[in-house]
N, C-alpha and C positions, 0 to 999 in steps of 0.2 A: 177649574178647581179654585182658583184666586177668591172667587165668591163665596162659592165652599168655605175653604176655608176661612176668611175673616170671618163667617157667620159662626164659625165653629169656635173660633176664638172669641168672639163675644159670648157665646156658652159657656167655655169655660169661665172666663171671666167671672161669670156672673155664676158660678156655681162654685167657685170658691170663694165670694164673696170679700169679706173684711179679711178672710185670712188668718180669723181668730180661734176658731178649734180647728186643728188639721190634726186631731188625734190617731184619728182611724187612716189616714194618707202617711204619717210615721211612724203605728203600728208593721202598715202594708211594707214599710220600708226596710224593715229587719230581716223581712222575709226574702224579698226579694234579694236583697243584699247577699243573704244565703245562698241561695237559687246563682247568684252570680259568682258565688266562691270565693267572697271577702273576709270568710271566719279567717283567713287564712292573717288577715290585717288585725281582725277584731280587739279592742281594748277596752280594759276597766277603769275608768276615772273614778274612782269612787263610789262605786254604785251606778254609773253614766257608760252604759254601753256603748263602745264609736269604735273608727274606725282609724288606726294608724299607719298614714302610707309611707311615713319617712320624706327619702330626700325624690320621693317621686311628683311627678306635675300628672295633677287630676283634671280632667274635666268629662262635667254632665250635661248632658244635652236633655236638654226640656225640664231640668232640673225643679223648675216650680218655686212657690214661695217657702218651701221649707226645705229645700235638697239635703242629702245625705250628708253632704258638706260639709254640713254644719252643725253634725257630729263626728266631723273628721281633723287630723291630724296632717301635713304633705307639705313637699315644700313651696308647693303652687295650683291654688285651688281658682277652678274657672267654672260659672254657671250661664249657661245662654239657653233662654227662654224668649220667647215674644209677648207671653200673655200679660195683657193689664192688670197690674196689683197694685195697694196700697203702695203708696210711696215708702213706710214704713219698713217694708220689704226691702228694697236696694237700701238702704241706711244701715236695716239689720246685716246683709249681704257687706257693704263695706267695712262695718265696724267687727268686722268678724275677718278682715283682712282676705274676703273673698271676693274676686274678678266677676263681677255682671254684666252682661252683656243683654241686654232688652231688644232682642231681634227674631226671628227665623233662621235657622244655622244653615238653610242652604244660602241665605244670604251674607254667611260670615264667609271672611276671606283673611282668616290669620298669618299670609305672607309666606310665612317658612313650614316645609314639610316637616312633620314625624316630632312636632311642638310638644306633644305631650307621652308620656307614659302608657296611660291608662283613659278610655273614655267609658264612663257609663251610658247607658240607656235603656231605661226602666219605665214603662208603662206611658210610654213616649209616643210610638210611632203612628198608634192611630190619629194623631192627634197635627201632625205636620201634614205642610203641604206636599211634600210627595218623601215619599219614604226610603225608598230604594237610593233619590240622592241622599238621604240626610245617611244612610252608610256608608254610601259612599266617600261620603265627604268627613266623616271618621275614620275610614282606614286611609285616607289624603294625611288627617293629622294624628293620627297617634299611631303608637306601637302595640297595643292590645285591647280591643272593646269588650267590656262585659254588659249582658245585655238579660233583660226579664220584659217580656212581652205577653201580654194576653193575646191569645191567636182563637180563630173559628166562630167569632163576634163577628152579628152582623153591624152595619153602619147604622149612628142614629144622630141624634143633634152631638155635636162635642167629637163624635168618632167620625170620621169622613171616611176612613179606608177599614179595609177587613184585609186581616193580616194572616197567612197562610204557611206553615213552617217551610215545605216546599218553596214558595219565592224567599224566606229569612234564610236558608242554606244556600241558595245561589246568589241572595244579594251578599252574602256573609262567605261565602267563598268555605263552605266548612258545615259540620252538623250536630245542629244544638240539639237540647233534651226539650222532649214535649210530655206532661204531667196533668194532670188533673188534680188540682189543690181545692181542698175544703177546708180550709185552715182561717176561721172568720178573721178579719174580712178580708182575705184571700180566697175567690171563689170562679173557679174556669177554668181552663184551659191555657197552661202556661207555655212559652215556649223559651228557654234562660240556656244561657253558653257564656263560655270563656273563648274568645277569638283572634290568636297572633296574627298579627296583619305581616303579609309576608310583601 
């Protein structure tokens, strides 16, 4: 899989390119956000639809160059991704008083159990080297994952794994909703839940 996947990361890489329209990837993000039952956060800055978590500690795994984040509110926000971006991206990431982490998060090892609140993971998992740790290894650190996955995709450059809602109820300990979205550019087979890690 090691092969795999660094090939699959250079795909990506090179399919989000500069970094410079990710219109339609923060479109996809509102939705998703729904699907994981953050209306419940949601806030109006003037016109600027986000998200306010208060005095809770966020983090997104696989979060990307534009994470949710960074229309978010909290009093600890953490994004770990591995994929090669513009420099510009961690600069934007700091100056926005957000924790970047430029890794594989089965390779993070943040010390202390139950670090955070809340962890997202949205249109993530095809996309790591093995999937079943990387939930693992957020119900190790937080106290609730919410989660939006495309499931019943085959594998192609960029997706290495095919994601089955059966293996996401047993890696997830619990039983998410699976939907069919036609909502441009939200289009497949969804599979989204809210998940207390007990």
């Amino acid at each position: 899989m090691s092969t795999i996947w660094k090939e699959s990361q250079k795909w990506e890489s090179n399919w989000w390119g500069e970094c410079t329209n990710t219109y339609n990837e923060e479109t996809k993000q509102y939705i998703y956000a729904q699907k994981m039952g953050l209306n419940e956060f949601k806030k109006d800055w003037y016109g600027r639809i986000g998200w306010d978590f208060g005095d809770k500690k966020i983090l997104d795994v696989g979060g990307g160059p534009v994470s949710i984040l960074l229309k978010s509110n909290a009093k600890q926000r953490t994004v770990v991704d591995p994929c090669k971006y513009p420099d510009w991206v961690g600069y934007r990431y700091a100056e926005a008083n957000i924790f970047y982490l430029k890794k594989a998060f089965e390779d993070i090892d943040f010390k202390s159990q139950r670090k955070f609140d809340i962890s997202f993971c949205y249109n993530v998992l095809q996309h790591v080297k093995n999937p079943q740790q990387v939930i693992e290894k957020m119900k190790k650190y937080s106290k609730e994952i919410r989660i939006f996955e495309w499931v019943n995709m085959p594998s192609e450059d960029g997706h290495p794994h095919i994601l089955l809602e059966k293996d996401l109820n047993k890696w997830l300990k619990g039983q998410g909703k699976v939907e069919r979205l036609n909502q441009y550019p939200c289009i497949g087979d969804a599979y989204f839940g809210i998940f207390p890690v007990k």
